[in-house]
C-alpha positions in Angstrom: -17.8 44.0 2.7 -18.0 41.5 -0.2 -17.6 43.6 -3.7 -19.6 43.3 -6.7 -19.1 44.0 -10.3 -21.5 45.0 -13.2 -21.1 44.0 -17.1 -23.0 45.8 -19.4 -23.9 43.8 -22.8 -25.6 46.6 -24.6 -24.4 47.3 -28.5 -21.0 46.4 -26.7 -19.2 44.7 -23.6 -18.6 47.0 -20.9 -16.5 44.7 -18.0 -16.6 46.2 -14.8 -12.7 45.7 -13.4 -13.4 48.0 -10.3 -16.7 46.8 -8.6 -18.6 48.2 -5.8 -18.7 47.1 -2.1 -22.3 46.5 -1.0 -23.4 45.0 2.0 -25.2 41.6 -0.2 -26.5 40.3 -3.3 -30.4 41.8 -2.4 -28.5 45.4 -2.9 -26.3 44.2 -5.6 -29.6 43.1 -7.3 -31.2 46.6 -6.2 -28.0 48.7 -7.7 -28.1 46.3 -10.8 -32.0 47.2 -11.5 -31.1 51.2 -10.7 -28.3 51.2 -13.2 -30.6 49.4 -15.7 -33.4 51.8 -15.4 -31.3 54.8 -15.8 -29.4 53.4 -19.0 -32.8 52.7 -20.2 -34.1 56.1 -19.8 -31.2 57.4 -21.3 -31.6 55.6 -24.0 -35.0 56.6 -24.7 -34.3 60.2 -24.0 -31.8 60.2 -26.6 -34.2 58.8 -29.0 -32.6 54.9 -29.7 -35.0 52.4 -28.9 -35.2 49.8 -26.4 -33.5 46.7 -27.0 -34.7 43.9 -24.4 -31.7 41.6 -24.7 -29.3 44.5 -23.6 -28.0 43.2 -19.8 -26.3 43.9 -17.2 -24.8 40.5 -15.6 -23.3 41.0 -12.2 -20.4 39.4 -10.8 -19.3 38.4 -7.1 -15.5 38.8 -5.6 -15.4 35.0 -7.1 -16.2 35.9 -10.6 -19.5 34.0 -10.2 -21.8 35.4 -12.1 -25.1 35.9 -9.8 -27.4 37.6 -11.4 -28.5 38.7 -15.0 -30.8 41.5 -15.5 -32.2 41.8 -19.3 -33.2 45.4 -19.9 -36.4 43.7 -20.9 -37.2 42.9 -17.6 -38.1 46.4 -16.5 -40.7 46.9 -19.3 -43.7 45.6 -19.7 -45.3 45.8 -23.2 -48.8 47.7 -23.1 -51.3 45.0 -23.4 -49.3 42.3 -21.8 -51.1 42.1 -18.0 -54.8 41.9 -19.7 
């Protein structure tokens, strides 16, 4: 099973040396968007605002990074669909 590791960019650099073995990239994306919704909330429970250009970059067992998740990607502002 190929292993997968998640950076976190927030107010600092978090590299993830020990990874997690998923079965592909769709649940290394799925774990990356968990991880970032849960760190958002959090966040906002704790009473710090949201930045948008926080991440969470995800890395294969090549260090290739494959996916970049900006926490700003799992808001929408209110307004924004009209």
């Amino acid at each position: 099973m190929p292993r997968f590791y998640f950076d976190l960019f927030n107010d600092m650099a978090t590299i993830d040396h020990e990874g997690l073995e998923l079965a592909d990239e769709a649940v290394a994306h799925k774990q990356a968007w968990t991880a970032a919704a849960q760190l958002i909330a959090d966040q906002l429970m704790a009473g710090h605002k949201l930045n948008p250009r926080h991440r969470i970059e995800v890395r294969d067992d090549h260090d290739r990074t494959i996916y970049i998740l900006h926490f700003g990607d799992l808001v929408e502002p209110e307004g924004a669909s009209e």
